[in-house]
Structures are given as structure tokens and as C-alpha cells.
C-alpha positions in Angstrom: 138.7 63.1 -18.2 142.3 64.3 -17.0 143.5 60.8 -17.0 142.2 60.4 -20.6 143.7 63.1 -21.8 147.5 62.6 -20.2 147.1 58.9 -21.1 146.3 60.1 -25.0 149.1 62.6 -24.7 151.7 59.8 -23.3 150.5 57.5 -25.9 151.1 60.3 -28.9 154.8 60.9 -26.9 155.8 57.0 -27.2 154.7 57.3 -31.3 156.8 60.1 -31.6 159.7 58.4 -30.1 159.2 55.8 -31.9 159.1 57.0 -35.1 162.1 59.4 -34.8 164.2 58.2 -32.4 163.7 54.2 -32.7 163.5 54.7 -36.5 167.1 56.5 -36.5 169.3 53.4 -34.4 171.6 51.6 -36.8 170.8 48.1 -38.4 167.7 45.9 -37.5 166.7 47.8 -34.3 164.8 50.1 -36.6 162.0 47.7 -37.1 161.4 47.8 -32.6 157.7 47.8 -32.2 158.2 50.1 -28.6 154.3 51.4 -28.8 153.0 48.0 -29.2 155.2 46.6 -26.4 154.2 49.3 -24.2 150.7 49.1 -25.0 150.6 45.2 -24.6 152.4 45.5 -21.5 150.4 48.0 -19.5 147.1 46.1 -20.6 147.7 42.9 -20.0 150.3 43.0 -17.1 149.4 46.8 -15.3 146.0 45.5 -16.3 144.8 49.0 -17.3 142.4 48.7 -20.4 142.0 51.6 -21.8 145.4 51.9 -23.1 144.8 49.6 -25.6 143.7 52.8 -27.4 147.4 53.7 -28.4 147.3 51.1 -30.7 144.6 52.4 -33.5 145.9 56.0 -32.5 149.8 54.6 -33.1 148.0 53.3 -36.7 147.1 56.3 -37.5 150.3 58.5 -36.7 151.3 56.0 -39.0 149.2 56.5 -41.3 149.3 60.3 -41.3 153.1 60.1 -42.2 152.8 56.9 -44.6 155.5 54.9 -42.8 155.9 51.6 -43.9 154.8 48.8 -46.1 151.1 49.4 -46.3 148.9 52.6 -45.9 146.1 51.1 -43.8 148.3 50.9 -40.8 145.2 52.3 -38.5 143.1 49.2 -39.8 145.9 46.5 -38.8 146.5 47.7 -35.3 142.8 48.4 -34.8 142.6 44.6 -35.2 145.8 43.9 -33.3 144.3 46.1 -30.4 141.4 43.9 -31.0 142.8 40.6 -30.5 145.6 42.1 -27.3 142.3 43.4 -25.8 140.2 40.0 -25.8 143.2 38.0 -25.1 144.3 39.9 -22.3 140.9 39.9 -20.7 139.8 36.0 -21.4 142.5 34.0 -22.5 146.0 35.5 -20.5 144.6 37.1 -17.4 146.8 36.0 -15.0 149.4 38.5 -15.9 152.2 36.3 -15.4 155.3 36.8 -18.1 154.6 34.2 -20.3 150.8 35.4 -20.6 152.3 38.8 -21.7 154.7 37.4 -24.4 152.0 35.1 -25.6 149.7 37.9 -25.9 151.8 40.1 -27.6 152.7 37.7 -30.3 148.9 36.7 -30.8 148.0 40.8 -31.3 151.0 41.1 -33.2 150.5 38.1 -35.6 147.3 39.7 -36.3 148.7 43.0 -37.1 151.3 40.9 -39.6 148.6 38.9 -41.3 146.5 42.3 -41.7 149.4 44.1 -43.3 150.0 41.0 -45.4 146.2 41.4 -46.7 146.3 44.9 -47.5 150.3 44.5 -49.2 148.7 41.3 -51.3 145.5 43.7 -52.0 148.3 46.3 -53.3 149.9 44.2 -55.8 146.5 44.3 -57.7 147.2 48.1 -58.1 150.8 46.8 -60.1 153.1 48.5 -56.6 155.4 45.3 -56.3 156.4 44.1 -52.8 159.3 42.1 -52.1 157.2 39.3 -49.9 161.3 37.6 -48.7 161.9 41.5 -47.1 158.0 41.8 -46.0 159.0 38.4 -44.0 162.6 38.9 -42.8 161.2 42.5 -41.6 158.5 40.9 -39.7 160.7 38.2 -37.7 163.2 41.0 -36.3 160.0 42.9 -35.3 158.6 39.5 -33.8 162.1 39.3 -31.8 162.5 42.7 -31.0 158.8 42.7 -29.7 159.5 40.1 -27.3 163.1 41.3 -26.2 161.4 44.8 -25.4 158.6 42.9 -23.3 161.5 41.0 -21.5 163.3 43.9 -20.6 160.4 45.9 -19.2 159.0 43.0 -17.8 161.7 42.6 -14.5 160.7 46.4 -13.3 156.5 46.0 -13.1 157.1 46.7 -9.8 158.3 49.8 -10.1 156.3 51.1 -13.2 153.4 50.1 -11.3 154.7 52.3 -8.2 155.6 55.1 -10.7 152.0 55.3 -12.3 150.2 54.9 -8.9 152.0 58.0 -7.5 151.5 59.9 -10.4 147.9 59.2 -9.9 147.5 57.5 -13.6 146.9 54.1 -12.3 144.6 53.1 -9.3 146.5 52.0 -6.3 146.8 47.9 -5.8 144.1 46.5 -3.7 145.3 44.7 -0.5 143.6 41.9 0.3 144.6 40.5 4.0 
């Protein structure tokens, strides 16, 4: 329950940096999906599975504050936690770095093509969207997703150390 608890209170830190601090850089780094890179990192490669909650939690911070293009946020990275969670566990298990790139671009393709829906779904309601910013927004958060997986990805090691002493992870099998 304590683990449950810290995990949920990490996971509310990370949106909060996100949202103020990532959203304040200058130029395209405001669109850096961090929670989602963290979240698909630490399933898939620290292979811990209940993180995937961040996601729908993430969502709904999102949500709460009505940042970005549509308001179901919570909905879209439900069904991006979704599709990281059943890819991580049956399609990319090998935890290798192309597994976790490929299975953050699946999850987050899903959370583009959710928040597409619900933007089309909002023109019906006359609110216009600009569908060329929609789509040159989602490719620098497409890039940035995968440059923020590639620079977390050469210290596993070491996060994985970090977490095990700080009793949030279970400590790596040995097998002789």
C-alpha cells in the first residue's frame, strides 16, 4: 500500500513538472511528452506494471486544468495506457531498446488518433481546429517522445539500482 501510494505521488510530481516546467522551455520542446516517456519506460523496460497508471491519472491532471487540444485527455491516455500495457506485456517483452521505442510510438499513436476523434467530434459543436497545427504539433511530440526514451534509455542500469535501493522496485533475480 506504501509503494502505491509513493508511486501515485511520484507520478502526480512528474505531471506537475511537466506541465509547468516542460510547458515553460522556449520553441518546440513545449510539446515533450516526459510522463508518457517515463511511464513507457518503466513498464516496458523496468518492467514494473503498475505504473502504467500515470498515464489515465496524467489524463486527468490534464483534464482538471483543460490543457490542450481536446478536453477528454483522461479518455485518450486511458487508451494509450491500454495499448503500452498489452504491448509491453505480449508483443515487446524483451525489453530491448528498440522494443521500448516501438512501444511508445504504438501507445502514443493511439493517444494521437484518440485526440484526433474527440477534436473531429468538436468541430460538430462549430469550435474550429486547425488540423496542419493538430499534425505538425503531434510530429515534434512523436520526436521528442523518442529523443526522451533515447536519453533515458543508456542509464537503465542505474535507475534500476536507484529504485531497488529505495525499495520501489523488487531487486533483480540472479539466475546462476
Amino acid at each position: 500500500m506504501n509503494k502505491l501510494i509513493i508511486w501515485t505521488l511520484i507520478g502526480v510530481l512528474f505531471s506537475l513538472v511537466e506541465m509547468s516546467f516542460i510547458r515553460s522551455l522556449p520553441g518546440i520542446f513545449v510539446f515533450t511528452p516526459f510522463v508518457f516517456a517515463l511511464c513507457v519506460y518503466v513498464v516496458q523496460h523496468q518492467g514494473v506494471p503498475a505504473f502504467i497508471w500515470w498515464l489515465p491519472i496524467h489524463g486527468l491532471i490534464l483534464d482538471v486544468y483543460a490543457v490542450g487540444h481536446p478536453s477528454i485527455h483522461t479518455v485518450s491516455y486511458l487508451l494509450g495506457a491500454a495499448i503500452v500495457s498489452l504491448s509491453a506485456k505480449h508483443v515487446f517483452s524483451n525489453r530491448s531498446y528498440y522494443g521500448v521505442l516501438t512501444c511508445a510510438m504504438i501507445g502514443f499513436l493511439g493517444i494521437l488518433l484518440s485526440e484526433a476523434f474527440f477534436s473531429f467530434l468538436k468541430q460538430f459543436s462549430h469550435i474550429q481546429l486547425e488540423w496542419v497545427i493538430f499534425l505538425q504539433e503531434s510530429v515534434y511530440r512523436l520526436v521528442l517522445l523518442l529523443a526522451v526514451i533515447t536519453l533515458f534509455y543508456p542509464f537503465a542500469k542505474r535507475i534500476r539500482s536507484v529504485l531497488s535501493a529505495s525499495a520501489l522496485l523488487p531487486e533483480i533475480r540472479k539466475t546462476y
